[in-house]
C-alpha positions, 0 to 999 in steps of 0.5 A: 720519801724513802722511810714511807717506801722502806715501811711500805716494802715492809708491809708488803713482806708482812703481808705476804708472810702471814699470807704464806702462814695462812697457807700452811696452817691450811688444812681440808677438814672435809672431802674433796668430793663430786657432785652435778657431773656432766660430760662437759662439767664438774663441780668439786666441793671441799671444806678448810679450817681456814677461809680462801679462794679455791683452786682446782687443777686437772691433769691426765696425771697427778702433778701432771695439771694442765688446767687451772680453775679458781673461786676468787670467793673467800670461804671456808666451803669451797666450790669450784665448777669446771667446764670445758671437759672431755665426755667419759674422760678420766682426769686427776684432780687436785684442790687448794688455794690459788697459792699452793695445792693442799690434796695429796698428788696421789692416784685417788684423786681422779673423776670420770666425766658422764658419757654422752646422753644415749650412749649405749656403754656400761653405766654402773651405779652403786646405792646405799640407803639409811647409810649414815651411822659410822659403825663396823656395819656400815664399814662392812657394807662399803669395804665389801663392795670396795672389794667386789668392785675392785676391778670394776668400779662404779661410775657413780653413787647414790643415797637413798636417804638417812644419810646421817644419823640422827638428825642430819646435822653438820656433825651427823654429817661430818661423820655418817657421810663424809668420813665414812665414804672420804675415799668413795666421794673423792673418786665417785661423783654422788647423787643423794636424796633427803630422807626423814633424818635429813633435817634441814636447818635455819642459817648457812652451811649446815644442812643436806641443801647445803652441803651438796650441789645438786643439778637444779637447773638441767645442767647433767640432763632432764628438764630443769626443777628449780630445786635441789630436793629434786632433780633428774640427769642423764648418765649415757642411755639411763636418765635418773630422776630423784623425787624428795617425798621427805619435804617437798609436795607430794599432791598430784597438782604441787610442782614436783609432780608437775615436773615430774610429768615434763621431765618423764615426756622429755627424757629419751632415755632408754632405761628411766630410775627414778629413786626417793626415801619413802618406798611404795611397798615395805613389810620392814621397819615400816609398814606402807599398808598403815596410812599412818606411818610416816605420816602417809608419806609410802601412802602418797608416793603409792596412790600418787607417784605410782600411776605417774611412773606405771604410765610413763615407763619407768624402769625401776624404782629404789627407796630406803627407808626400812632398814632391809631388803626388799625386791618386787616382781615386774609390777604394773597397777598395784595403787591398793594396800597389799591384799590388793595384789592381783595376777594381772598386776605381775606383768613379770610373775617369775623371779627375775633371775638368771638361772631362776626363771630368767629375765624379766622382758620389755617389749619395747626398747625405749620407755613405753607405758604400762610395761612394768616395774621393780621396786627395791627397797635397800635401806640397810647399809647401817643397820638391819631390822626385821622384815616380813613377806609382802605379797608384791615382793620375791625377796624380802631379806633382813641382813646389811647391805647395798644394791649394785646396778649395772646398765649394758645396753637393753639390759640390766643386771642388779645384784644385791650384796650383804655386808659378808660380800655375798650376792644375796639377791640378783635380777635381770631386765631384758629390753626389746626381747634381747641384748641386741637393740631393735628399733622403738616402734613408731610412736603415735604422737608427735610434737615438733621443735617450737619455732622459732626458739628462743623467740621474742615473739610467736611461737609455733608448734606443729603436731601430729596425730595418728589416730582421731581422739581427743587432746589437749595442748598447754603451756606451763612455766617454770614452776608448773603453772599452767599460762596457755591452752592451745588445743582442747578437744577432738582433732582429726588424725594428721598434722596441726599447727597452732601458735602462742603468743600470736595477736590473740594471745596474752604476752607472757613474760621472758623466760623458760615454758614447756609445751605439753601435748597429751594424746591417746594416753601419750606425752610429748613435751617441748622447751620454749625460752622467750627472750625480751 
């Protein structure tokens, strides 16, 4: 007995000696970087040359931690959310095993959580397009802004695509991203799109689906997608929605846009951004007039997207894709090839600038359709190509750089800045006709909270109609199928009432709907969940 005892002791301490081996042999290969930040929640990703559990600890401090979150999962790509936090909150961070932390107790490893949805403070976001070559340019293009921001640093960042050059591989990746923004990640939580050098790849952990983790199911705001390829959150009064006109269905009938629709008629966001690779207008290294360029992928979003953006109030809209700079004027109804461009369609004719001829103006603090948009396309912070006036456009600037977006209540301030630290292109939007905020007016269309909800039975919903007209009210699922239509036709002005899935109706299976109410040009959309 006592021999069996000795030698199960023993094994114990040669456990627990190669245990510590693998602990010191540990090391992070990649990151640890942000990603889905909400005002509550974090996800912090990280890679290691040997495969453990995970750990995070967050502190006010470093080495000051007084929360402990783990992933008992053996992995080498280790993922860890943490809950629980404090809206607009700063917090160090530490990562490494369940055993011994293995990042450095230094002051750059710290995040900032998202403020609450429609909070009216500074939000700024930096963006940076085709960034994904590892070169002085692009060195130049980061260490300049590093330098500009120093006293004001970003709250978040986003790519626009082409985020590793050539081909999105694992090492593309290892070295047009993750070394190339190593402290920029470590601090600033990213919110990427694909672009047509993101190529995804069969097997695990080696592609863009893989290596982010990106807000699918409305976890950081907006209307849930059901994919990482496109997605929307909310960060204080602005909601970003990110499309992948790379991969995913650009048709007005595929589930992308059907989510981009719900998503739109949801938000309550003062300022909506929406932002992809393909840019409806370019003059660059690509031509978005030749339907043949890019396998008509400026084309779609164009015909396609535009009109869904214009009628919806979109603010601005960012793209990548030519290696340049390019800036709209305030634009509304421009679907057609360049020669197109009418008066009418500059719903800001000026320059946009302060000291230029002043700010662009919206009417309406909140999203009202029809106002207006600008389109940038910023798809130089690696490299720099030739680019040509297009008739849409008050710049079009062939130089490195990346855009910088700042949100202060009704107004935004966007300057584009080159690889020297220059502003080279700055412009102004003004909501509601100035920075004080004056209430929205009265919408004309109104859809009230299901009733009850969640329900495992009925649901009812009232409506309101300001004026006679024409209407229609369905249900869609969680992929954009249409499973109901509750109202088609002339109603009178007033309130309605109707019900889904009373005695008439066909029972539809548990889960997450939304009602759609389309009235006088208007949506308004609602989230329904049906329990068992």
């Amino acid at each position: 007995m006592t021999g069996i005892r000795i030698r199960a002791v023993g094994l114990a301490i040669a456990i627990a000696c190669l245990a510590a081996a693998s602990a010191s042999a540990q090391t992070i290969t990649r990151g640890p970087y942000l990603q889905s930040v909400s005002p509550t929640a974090i996800t912090v990703r990280w890679r290691t040359n040997v495969a453990t559990a995970s750990r995070v600890d967050l502190g006010a401090t470093p080495q000051a931690y007084t929360m402990t979150f783990t992933n008992p999962a053996v992995t080498t790509e280790h993922e860890v959310k943490v809950t629980g936090l404090q809206a607009a909150h700063t917090y160090a961070y530490g990562v490494g095993q369940p055993s011994a932390l293995l990042s450095l107790p230094d002051a750059t490893y710290q995040f900032t959580t998202a403020p609450p949805a429609g909070s009216t403070g500074p939000v700024r976001a930096w963006v940076i397009g085709d960034s994904g070559e590892n070169t002085t340019s692009s060195h130049s293009v980061r260490d300049r802004f590093d330098d500009w921001s120093a006293a004001r640093p970003p709250n978040l960042f986003l790519m626009l695509g082409d985020n590793a050059y050539s081909s999105g591989s694992d090492a593309d990746y290892q070295t047009g991203c993750f070394d190339l923004y190593r402290m920029e990640m470590r601090k600033w939580p990213l919110f990427p799109t694909r672009g047509n050098h993101d190529a995804l790849s069969s097997g695990s952990n080696n592609d863009y689906l893989d290596f982010f983790t990106l807000p699918s199911v409305g976890e950081c705001g907006g209307v849930p997608s059901g994919s990482e390829a496109y997605y929307s959150y909310d960060w204080g009064n602005v909601h970003f929605i990110c499309l992948d006109s790379e991969g995913s269905d650009l048709s007005l009938a595929g589930p992308q846009v059907m989510w981009l629709r719900q998503d739109l008629a949801a938000t309550n966001g003062a300022w909506v951004v929406v932002y992809f690779h393909h840019p409806p207008y370019t003059h660059g290294s690509h031509n978005s007039d030749d339907i043949s360029d890019s396998n008509g992928k400026m084309w779609y979003m164009r015909t396609n997207i535009v009109p869904i953006l214009d009628s919806t109030g979109v603010d601005l809209v960012l793209s990548g894709h030519s290696h340049s700079y390019e800036r709209s004027y305030l634009l509304n109804g421009h679907y057609g090839i360049s020669s197109t461009l009418t008066a009418a369609m500059k719903v800001g004719p000026g320059d946009g600038r302060v000291g230029g001829s002043g700010p662009y103006t919206k009417a309406h603090v909140q999203q009202w359709p029809f106002e207006g948009a600008v389109y940038t396309v910023a798809g130089s912070s690696a490299k720099s190509d030739n680019v040509s006036s297009m008739q849409c456009m008050v710049a079009s600037i062939q130089t490195l750089g990346s855009l910088v977006l700042d949100f202060n209540g009704n107004r935004l301030d966007a300057h584009f800045l080159d690889g020297n630290g220059a502003v080279r292109d700055s412009f102004a939007i003004v909501k509601g006709g100035g920075l004080a905020s004056t209430p929205p007016s009265v919408p004309t269309l109104a859809l009230g909270l299901p009733r009850p909800n969640p329900s495992s039975g009925s649901v009812a919903l009232d409506f309101t109609l300001a004026t006679a007209g024409p209407v229609t009210l369905d249900v869609f699922d969680a992929e954009g199928r249409r499973v109901a239509r509750l109202a088609d036709g002339a109603l009178e002005a007033g309130p309605h009432h109707v019900v889904w899935r009373g005695a008439h109706d066909r029972p539809a299976a548990p889960g997450s709907y939304w009602a759609m109410l389309t009235a006088a040009g208007e949506v308004r959309v609602r989230h329904i969940v049906l329990t068992p």
